[in-house]
C-alpha positions in Angstrom: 77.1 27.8 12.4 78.3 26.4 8.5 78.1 22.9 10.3 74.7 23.4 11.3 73.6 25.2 8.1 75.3 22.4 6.0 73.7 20.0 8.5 70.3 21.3 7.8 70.8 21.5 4.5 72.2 17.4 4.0 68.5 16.8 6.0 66.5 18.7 3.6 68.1 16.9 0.9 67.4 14.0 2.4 64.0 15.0 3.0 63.7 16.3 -0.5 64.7 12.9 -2.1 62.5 11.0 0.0 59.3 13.4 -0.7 60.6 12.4 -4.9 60.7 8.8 -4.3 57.4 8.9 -2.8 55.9 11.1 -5.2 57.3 8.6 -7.7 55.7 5.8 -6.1 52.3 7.5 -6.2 52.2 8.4 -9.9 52.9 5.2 -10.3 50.1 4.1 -8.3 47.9 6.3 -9.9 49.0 4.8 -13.5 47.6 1.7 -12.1 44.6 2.6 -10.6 43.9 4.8 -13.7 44.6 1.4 -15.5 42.4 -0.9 -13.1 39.6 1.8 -13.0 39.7 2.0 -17.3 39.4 -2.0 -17.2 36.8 -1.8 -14.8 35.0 0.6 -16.7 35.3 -1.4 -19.8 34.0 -4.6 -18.4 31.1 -2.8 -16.7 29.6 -1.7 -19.7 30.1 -5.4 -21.6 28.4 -6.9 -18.5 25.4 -4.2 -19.1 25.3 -4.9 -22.7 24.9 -8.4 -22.0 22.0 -8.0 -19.5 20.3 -6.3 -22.0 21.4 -9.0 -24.5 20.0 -11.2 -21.8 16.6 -9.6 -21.4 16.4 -8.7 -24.8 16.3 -12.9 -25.5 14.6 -13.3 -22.0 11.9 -11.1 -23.9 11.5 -13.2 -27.1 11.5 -16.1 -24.8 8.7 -15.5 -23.1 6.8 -13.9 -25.9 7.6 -17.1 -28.1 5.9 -19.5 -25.0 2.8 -17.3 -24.8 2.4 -18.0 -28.5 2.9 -21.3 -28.1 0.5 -21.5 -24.9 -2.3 -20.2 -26.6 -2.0 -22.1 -29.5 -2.6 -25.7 -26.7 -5.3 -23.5 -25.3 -7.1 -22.9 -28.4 -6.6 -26.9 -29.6 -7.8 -27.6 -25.8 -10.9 -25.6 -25.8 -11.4 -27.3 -29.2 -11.0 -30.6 -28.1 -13.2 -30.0 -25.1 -15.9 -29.1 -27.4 -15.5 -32.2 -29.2 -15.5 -34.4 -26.4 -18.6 -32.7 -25.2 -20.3 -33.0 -28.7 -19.2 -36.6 -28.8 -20.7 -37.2 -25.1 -23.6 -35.4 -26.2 -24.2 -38.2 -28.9 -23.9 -40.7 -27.0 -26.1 -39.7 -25.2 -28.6 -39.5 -27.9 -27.5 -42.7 -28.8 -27.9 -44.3 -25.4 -31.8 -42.7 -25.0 -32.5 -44.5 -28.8 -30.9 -47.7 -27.7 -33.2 -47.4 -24.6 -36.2 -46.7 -26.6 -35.6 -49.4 -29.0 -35.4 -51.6 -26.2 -38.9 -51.0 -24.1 -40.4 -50.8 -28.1 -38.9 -54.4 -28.4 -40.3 -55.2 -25.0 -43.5 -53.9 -25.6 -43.6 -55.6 -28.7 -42.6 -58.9 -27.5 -45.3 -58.9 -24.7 -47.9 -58.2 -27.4 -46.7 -61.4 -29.0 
């Protein structure tokens, strides 16, 4: 019966040391996912700050090429305007040139 108790008692230390190596091996897997997961953290909240970095310029981007597209708007409709006024002119032009002509005609039939 000391046999068997002593028996029992070498397999519960046996037992026991495993359980400590394994508990062992686990904190020091949890050191490393404790590690990994801080990392991950840190990294995450760079990559946010540089999406809003990103938008922020994404932002002033577009803002900056609306500007500029309504300045070329506003020196298009102004250029428009002149080409109309110029067409206009000649227009006017071409209607004198016209009427100088038939008064030439007329003019030239009288002589």
């Amino acid at each position: 019966m000391v046999q068997q108790v002593e028996q029992n008692l070498q397999l519960m230390t046996k037992r026991a040391v495993k359980a400590e190596n394994n508990v062992a091996k686990l904190k020091e897997t949890i050191v490393q996912l404790q590690s990994k997961l801080e990392y991950c953290r840190t990294e995450n909240e760079a990559l946010r700050a540089g999406d809003s970095e990103n938008l922020r310029a994404a932002k002033q981007n577009a803002q900056l090429a609306s500007e500029n597209l309504h300045k070329v708007v506003n020196n298009a409709q102004s250029s428009i305007r002149q080409l109309i006024s110029g067409a206009e002119t000649l227009q006017v032009v071409s209607e004198q040139l016209k009427s100088i002509s038939r008064i030439t005609e007329v003019q030239s039939e009288d002589i």
